[in-house]
C-alpha positions as CSV (number, residue, x, y, z in Angstrom):
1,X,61.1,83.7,63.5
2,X,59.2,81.1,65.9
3,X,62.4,80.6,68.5
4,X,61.6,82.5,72.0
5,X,64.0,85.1,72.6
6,X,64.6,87.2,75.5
7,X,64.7,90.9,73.8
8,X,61.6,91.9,72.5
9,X,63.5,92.8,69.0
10,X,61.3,90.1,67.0
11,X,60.0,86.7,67.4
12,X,58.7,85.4,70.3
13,X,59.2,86.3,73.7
14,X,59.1,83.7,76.5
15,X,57.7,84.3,80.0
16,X,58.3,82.0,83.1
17,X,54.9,81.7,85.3
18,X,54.5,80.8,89.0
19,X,51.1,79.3,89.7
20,X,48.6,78.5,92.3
21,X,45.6,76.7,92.0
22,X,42.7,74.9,94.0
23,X,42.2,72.1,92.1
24,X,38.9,71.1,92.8
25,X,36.9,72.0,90.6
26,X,39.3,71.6,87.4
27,X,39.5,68.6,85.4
28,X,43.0,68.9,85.5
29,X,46.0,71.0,84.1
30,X,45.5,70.2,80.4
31,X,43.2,71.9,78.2
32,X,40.4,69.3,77.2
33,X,37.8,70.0,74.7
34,X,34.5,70.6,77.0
35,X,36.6,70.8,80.6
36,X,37.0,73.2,83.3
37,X,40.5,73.2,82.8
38,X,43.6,75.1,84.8
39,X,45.5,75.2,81.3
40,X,42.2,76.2,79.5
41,X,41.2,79.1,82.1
42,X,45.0,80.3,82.0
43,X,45.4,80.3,77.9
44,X,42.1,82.3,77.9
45,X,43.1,84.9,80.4
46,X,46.4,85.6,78.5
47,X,45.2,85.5,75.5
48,X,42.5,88.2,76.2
49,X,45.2,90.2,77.4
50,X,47.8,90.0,74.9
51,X,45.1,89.8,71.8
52,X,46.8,86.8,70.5
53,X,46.0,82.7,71.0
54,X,48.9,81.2,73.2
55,X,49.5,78.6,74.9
56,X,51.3,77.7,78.4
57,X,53.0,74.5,79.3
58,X,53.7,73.7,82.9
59,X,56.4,71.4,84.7
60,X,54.0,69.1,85.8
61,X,50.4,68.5,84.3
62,X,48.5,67.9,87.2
63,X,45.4,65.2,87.4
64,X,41.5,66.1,88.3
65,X,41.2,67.3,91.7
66,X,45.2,68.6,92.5
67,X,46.3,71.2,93.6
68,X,49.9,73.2,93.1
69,X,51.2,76.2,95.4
70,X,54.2,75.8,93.1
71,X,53.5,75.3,89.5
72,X,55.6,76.8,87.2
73,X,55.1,77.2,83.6
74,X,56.0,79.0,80.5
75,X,54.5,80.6,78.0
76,X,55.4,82.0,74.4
77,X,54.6,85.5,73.6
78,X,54.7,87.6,70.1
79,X,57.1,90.4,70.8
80,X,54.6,92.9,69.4
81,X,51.9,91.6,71.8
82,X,54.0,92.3,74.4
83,X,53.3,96.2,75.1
84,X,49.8,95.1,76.0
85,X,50.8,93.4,79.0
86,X,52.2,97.5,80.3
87,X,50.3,99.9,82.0
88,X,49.7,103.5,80.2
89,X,51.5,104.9,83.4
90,X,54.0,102.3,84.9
91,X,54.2,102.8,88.6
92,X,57.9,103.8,90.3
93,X,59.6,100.5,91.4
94,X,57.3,97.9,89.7
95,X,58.7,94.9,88.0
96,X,58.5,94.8,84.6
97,X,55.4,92.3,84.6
98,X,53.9,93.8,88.3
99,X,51.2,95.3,86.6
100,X,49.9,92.1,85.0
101,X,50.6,90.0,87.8
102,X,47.8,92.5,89.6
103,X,45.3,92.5,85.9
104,X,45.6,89.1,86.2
105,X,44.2,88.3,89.5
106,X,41.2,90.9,88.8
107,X,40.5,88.9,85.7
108,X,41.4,85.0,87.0
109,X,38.4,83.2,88.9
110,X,39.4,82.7,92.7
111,X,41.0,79.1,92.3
112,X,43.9,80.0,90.1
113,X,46.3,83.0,90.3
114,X,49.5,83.8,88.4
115,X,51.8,84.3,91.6
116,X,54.4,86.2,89.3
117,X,56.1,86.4,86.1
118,X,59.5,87.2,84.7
119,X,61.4,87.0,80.9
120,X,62.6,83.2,80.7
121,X,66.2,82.9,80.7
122,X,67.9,81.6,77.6
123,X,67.1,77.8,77.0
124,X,64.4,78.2,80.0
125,X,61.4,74.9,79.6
126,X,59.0,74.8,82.1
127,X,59.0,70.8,81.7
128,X,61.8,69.8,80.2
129,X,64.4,72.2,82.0
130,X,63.3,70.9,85.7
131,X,65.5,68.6,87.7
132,X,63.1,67.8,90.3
133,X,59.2,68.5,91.2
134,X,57.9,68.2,94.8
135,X,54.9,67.3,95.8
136,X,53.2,67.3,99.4
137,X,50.0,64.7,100.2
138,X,48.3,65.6,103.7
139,X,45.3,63.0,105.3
140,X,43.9,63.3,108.9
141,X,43.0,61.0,110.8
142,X,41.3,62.7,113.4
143,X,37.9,60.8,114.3
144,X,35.7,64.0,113.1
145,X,37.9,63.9,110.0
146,X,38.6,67.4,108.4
147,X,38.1,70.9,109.7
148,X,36.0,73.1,106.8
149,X,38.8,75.1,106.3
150,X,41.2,72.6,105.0
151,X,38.6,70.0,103.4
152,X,39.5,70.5,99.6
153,X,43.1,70.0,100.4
154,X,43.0,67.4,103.0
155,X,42.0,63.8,102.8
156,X,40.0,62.1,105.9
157,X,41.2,58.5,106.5
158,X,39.0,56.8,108.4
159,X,41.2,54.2,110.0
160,X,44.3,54.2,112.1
161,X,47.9,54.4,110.4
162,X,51.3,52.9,111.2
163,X,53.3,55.8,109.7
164,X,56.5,53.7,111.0
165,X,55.3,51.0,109.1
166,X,54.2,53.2,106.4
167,X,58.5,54.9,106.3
168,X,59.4,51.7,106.0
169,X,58.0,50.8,103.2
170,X,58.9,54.1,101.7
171,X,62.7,53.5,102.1
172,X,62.3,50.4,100.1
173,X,61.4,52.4,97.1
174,X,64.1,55.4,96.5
175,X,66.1,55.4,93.4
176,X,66.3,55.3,89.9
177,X,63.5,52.3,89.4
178,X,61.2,51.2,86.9
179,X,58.2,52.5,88.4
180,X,55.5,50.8,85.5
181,X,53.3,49.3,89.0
182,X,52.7,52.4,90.2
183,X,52.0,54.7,86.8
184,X,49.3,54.1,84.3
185,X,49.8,53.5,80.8
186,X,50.8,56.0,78.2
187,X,51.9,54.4,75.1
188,X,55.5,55.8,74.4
189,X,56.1,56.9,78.1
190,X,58.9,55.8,80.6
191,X,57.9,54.7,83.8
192,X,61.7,54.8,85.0
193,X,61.7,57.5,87.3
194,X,64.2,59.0,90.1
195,X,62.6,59.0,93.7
196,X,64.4,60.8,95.7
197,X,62.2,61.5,98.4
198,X,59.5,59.6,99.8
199,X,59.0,60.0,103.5
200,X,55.8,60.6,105.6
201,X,55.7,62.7,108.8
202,X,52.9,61.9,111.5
203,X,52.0,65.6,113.5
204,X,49.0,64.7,115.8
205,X,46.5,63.6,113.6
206,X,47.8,64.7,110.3
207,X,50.1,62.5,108.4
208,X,52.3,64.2,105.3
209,X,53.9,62.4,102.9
210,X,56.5,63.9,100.7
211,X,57.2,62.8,97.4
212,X,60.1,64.5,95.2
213,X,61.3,62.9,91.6
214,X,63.2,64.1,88.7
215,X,60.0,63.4,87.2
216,X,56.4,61.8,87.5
217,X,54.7,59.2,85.1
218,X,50.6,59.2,85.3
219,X,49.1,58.6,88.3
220,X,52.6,57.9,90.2
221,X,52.2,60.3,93.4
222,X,49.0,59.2,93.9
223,X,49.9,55.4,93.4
224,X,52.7,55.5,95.8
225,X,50.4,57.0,98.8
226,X,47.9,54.3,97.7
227,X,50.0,51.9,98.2
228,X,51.4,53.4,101.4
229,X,48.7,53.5,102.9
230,X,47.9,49.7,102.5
231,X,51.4,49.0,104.6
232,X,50.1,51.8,107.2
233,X,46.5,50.2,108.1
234,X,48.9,47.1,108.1
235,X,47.1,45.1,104.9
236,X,50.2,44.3,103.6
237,X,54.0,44.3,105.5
238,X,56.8,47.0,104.6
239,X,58.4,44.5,101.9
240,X,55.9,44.1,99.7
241,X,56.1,48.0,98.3
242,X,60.0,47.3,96.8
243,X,58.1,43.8,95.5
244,X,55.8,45.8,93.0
245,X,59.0,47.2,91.3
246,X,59.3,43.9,89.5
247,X,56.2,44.5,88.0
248,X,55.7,46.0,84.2
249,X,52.0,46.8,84.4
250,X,50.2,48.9,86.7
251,X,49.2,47.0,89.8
252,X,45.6,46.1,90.6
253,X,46.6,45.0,94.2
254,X,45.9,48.5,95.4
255,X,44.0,52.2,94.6
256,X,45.7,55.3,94.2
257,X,45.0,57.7,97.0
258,X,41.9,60.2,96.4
259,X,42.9,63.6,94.3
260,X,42.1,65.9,96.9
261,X,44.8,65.3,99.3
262,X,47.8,65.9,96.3
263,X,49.7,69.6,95.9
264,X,52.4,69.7,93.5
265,X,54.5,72.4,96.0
266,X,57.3,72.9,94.0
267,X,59.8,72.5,91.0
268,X,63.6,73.0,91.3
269,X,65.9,74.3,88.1
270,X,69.5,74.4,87.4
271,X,71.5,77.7,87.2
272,X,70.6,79.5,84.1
273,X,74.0,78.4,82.3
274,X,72.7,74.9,82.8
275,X,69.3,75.2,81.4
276,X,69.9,74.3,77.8
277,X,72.0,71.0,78.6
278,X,69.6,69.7,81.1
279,X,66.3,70.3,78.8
280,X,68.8,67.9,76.2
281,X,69.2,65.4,79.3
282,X,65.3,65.7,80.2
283,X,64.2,64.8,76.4
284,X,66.9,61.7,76.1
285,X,64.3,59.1,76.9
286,X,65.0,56.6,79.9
287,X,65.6,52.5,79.3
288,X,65.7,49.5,81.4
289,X,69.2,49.1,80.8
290,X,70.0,52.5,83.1
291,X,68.6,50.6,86.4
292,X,70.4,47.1,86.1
């Protein structure tokens, strides 16, 4: 039987995964042969401690250098593997996978920690069952640029911003679009995404744009600020962000923002009834015809 279920009566059992992770010094979310990877370090971990090889899929696979204070992910787990996740003398109160959680962060290096984990509820994917993911990108503009304590997660910019400008320019972009100038190419991947919130906040000298979509092509979040940012140090006007939706490659008129600055924050689910039919939704691949 290779179907997850949520009794541990036979076949495989599927556990939901909350995430943190510095991204620094990983080459990304997904395992690469020869990489630091948050994937790789994660399947490594579990497997030790279940005695088995699995793997974990998360709702957004991050690029080199990001960071997530809300990954989620899931990973499937033989039923008779499970018993090594428990403790030989459970403490009153725990949660069923308490006692991992706590082996987990003994055993995890110091930029990635398994925040929790629970049983998956019927029809539960990490990727494919998410209606939205969130992500946060912070830059200071302060003239010393960033304080050591938020360097890795921060990103100096070195020149004034017009974040009114920038808002602007952000407005012009929300909706169901065709988002190919601001993705890079993945041959058999849509770039028609659902932005439904783009919007950047200015708090002294640190600026935070917040970027939520049903979805993410390669490279989008960081495209978007990229291009952002042109309209804030005032290279190019407000209209010319909505122009690039016209385009069908990935535009060479600007560079993504730097790595460091990206978190992915959060991803939001449907009720557990709803899981199943939005994961069917999710997999129904997106055409041109659905934005005309």
């Amino acid at each position: 039987m290779n179907e997850p279920v949520i009794d541990s009566g036979g076949g495989l059992v599927r556990l939901r995964l909350d995430i943190a992770y510095d991204g620094t010094d990983f080459a990304g979310w997904a395992t690469q042969a020869g990489q630091r990877t948050v994937a790789g370090v994660l399947d490594d971990a579990l497997g030790t401690v279940f005695r088995t090889a699995v793997v974990t899929r998360a709702a957004g696979r991050t690029d080199s250098g990001v960071h997530a204070t809300g990954q989620v992910a899931h990973v499937d787990v033989p039923a008779a593997a499970l018993p090594h996740a428990y403790p030989r003398t459970p403490r009153s109160g725990d949660e069923e996978f308490g006692p991992l959680v706590r082996r987990l962060g003994r055993m995890l290096p110091e930029d990635v920690r398994i925040t929790q984990i629970v049983r998956a509820a019927p029809g539960f994917d990490a990727r494919f069952s998410a209606l939205r993911r969130h992500y946060a990108y912070r830059l200071s503009t302060a003239p010393f640029g960033v304080t050591p304590q938020d360097a890795r997660f921060v990103t100096a910019w070195p020149r004034p911003l017009d974040v009114d400008a920038m808002s602007a320019a952000a407005r012009g972009l929300l909706g169901l679009r065709d988002f190919a100038a601001f993705c890079r190419h993945r041959d058999g991947a849509t770039t028609i995404r659902d932005l439904q919130r783009l919007d950047c906040v200015r708090a002294a000298e640190r600026i935070s744009i917040h970027v939520s979509a049903d979805a993410f092509c390669w490279n989008m979040v960081r495209s978007l600020v990229g291009a952002l940012l042109a309209v804030g140090e005032h290279r190019r006007d407000a209209a010319w962000c909505a122009s690039l939706l016209t385009e069908t490659r990935r535009s060479s008129d600007f560079a993504a923002a730097p790595a460091r600055g990206l978190t992915l924050v959060g991803v939001d689910y449907p009720p557990d009834d709803e899981l199943a039919a939005r994961t069917v939704i999710t997999r129904d691949l997106r055409s041109a015809d659905e934005i005309r």
